[in-house]
Backbone bond lengths (Angstrom), bond angles and torsions (degrees), N, CA, C in turn:
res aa  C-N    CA-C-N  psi(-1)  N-CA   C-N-CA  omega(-1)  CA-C   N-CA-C  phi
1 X - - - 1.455 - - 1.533 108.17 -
2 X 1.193 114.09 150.02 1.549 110.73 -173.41 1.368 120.99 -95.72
3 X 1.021 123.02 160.85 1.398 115.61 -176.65 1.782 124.38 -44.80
4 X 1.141 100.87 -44.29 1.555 134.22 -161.49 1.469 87.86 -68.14
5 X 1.359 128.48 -49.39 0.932 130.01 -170.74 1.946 121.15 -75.05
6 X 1.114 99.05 -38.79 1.691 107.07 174.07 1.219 99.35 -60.76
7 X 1.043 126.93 -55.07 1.651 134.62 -163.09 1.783 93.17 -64.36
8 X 0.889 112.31 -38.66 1.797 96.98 -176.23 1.686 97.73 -78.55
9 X 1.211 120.91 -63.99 1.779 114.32 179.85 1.531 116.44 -43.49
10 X 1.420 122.83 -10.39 1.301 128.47 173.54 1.622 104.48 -81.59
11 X 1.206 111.34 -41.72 1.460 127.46 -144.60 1.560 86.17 -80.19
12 X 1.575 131.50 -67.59 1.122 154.99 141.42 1.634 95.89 1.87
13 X 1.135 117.00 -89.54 1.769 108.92 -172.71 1.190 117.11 -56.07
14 X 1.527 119.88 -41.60 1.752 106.23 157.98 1.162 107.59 -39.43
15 X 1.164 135.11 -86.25 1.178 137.01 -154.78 1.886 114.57 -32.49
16 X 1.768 93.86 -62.19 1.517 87.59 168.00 1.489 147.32 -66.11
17 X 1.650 94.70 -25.32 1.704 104.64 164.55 1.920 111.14 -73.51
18 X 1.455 120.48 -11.80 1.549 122.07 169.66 1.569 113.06 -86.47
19 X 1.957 108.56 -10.51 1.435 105.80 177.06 1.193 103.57 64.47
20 X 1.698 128.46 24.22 1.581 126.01 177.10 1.711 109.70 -86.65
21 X 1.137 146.36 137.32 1.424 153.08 -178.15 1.557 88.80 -83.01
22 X 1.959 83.31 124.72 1.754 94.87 -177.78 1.477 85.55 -154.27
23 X 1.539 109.64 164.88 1.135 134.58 -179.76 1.873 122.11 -137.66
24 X 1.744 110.98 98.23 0.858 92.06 171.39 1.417 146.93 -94.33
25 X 1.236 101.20 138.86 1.724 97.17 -157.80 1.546 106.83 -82.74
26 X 1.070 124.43 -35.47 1.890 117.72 166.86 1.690 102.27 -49.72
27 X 1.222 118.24 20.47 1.759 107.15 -178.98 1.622 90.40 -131.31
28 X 1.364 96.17 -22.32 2.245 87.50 -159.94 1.885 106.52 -128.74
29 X 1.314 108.12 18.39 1.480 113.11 -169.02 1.397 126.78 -144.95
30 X 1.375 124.72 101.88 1.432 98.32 160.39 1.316 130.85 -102.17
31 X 1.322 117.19 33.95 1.630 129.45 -176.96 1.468 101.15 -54.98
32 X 1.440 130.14 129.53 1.285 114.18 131.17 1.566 151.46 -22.81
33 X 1.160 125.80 113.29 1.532 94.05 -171.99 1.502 94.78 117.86
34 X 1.028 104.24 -84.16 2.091 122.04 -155.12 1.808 90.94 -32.40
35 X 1.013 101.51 131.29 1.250 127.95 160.67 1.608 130.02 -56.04
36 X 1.297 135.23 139.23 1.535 125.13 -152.67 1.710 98.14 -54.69
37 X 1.393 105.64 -50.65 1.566 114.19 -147.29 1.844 108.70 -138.29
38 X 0.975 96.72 109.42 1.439 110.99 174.89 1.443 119.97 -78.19
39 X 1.618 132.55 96.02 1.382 125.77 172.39 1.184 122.59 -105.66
40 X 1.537 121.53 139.13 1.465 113.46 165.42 1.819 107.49 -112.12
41 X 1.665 98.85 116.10 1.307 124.93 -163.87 1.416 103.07 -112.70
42 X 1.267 127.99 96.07 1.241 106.28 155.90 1.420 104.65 104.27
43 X 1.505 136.46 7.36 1.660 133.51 -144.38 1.231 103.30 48.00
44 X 1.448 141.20 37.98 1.032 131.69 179.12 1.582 104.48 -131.85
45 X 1.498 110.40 117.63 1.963 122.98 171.18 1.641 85.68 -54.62
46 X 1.292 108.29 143.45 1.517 127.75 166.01 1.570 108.55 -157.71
47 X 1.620 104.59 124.49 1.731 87.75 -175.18 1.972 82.19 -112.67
48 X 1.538 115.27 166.83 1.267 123.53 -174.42 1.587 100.42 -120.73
49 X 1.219 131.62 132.27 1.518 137.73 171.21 1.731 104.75 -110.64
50 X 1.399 108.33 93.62 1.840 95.93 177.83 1.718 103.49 -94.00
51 X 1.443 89.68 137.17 1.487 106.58 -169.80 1.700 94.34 -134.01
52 X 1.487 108.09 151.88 1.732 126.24 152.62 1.092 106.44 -28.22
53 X 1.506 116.80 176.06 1.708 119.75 140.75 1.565 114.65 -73.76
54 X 1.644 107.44 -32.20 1.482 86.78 166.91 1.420 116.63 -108.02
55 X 1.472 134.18 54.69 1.755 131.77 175.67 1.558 94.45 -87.54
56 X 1.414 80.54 166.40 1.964 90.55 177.74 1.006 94.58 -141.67
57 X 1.827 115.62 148.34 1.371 102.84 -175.54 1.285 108.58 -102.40
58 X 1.262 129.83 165.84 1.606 164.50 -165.15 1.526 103.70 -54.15
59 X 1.165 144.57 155.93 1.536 151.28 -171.28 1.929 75.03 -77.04
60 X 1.597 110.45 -61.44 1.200 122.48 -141.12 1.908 89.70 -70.23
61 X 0.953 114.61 -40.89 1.741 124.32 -176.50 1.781 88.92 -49.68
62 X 1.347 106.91 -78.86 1.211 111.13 -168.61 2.198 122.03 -48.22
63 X 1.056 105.27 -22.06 1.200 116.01 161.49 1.822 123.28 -81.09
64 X 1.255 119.33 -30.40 1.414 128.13 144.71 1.233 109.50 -53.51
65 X 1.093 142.29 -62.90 1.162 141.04 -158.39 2.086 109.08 -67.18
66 X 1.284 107.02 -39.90 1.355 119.24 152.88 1.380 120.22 -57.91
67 X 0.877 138.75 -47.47 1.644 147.57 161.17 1.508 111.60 -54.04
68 X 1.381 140.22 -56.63 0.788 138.47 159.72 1.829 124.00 -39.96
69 X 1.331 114.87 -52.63 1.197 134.50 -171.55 1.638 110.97 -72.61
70 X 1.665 114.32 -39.80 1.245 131.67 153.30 1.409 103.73 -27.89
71 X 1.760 141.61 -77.91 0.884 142.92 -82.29 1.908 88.86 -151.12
72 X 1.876 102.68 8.71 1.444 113.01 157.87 1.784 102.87 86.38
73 X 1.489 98.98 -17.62 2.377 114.09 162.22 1.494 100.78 -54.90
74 X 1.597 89.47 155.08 1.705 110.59 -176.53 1.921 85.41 -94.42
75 X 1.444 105.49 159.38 1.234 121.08 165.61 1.534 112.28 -142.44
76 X 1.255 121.20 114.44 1.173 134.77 170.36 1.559 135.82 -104.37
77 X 1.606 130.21 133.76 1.449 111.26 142.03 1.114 114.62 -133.75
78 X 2.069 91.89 140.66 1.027 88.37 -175.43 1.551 118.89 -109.26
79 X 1.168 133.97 158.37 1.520 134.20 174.80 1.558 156.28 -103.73
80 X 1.562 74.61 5.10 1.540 95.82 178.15 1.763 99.13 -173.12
81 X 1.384 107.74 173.60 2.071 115.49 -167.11 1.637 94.82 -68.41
82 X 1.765 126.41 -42.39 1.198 113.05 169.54 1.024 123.50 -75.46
83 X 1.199 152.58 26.67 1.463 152.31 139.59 1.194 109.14 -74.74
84 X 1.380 135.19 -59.46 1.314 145.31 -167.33 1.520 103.85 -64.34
85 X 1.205 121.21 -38.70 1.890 125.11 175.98 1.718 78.60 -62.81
86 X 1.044 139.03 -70.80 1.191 137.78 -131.70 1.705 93.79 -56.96
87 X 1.416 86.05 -58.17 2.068 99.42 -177.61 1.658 110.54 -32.67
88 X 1.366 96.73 -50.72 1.808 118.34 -178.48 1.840 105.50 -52.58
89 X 1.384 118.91 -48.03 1.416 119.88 -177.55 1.731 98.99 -85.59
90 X 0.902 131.03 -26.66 1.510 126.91 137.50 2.174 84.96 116.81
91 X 1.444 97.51 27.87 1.739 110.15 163.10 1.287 128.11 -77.33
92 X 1.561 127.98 -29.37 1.099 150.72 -168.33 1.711 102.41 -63.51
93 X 1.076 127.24 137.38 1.645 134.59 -154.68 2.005 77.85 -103.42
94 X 1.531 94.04 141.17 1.864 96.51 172.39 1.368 106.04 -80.96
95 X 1.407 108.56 169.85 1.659 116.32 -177.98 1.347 99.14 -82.98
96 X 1.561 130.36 117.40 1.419 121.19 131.11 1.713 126.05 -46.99
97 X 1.193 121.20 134.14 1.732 133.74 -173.47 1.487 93.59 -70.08
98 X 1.280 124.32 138.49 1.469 102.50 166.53 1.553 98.70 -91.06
99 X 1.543 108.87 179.41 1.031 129.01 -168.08 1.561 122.21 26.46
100 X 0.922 124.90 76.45 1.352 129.54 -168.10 1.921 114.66 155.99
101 X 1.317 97.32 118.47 1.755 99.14 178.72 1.691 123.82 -84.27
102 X 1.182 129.56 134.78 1.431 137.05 -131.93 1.888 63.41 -111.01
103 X 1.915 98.10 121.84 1.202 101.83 169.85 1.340 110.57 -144.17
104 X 1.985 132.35 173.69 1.180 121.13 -162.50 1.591 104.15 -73.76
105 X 1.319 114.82 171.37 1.678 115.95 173.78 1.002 107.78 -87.98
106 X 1.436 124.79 -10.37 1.564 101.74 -179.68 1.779 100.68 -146.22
């Protein structure tokens, strides 16, 4: 199993042992872009991107992540099980998109 992958089945049982409403999208999506894990934390849209220490994200990831952020959503990646606790205590710094400025939708 790959790394990328433990780290989401970890992330996944947090979620359900915190009783947090999440949606995983590697089960219900093949959009480009869409983010691993969809949580609603807090009244708060949060989408989750789990990546390596060395993944890079997608032209199309990184343009989700602008769309999301547009639209007042958290955007995250995270890279390891202590990042994601971190996300949970709500410490975790959000992803800036590269190349591209996070602007209003309308």
């Amino acid at each position: 199993m790959k790394n990328e992958t433990k780290l989401h089945l970890q992330c996944i049982r947090s979620l359900k042992s915190y009783n947090i409403p999440y949606i995983n999208t590697l089960e219900t999506t093949s959009v480009s872009g869409t983010a691993d894990i969809i949580i609603c934390l807090e009244g708060m849209y949060i989408e989750v991107e789990i990546k390596t220490s060395a993944g890079v994200l997608s032209t199309a990831q990184n343009e989700r992540a602008r769309q999301v952020q547009s639209f007042k959503g958290k955007f995250y990646v995270v890279r390891c099980y202590e990042e994601f606790e971190m996300l949970m205590q709500g410490k975790l710094q959000e992803y800036v998109p590269k190349d591209c400025e996070v602007v209003a939708p309308f």
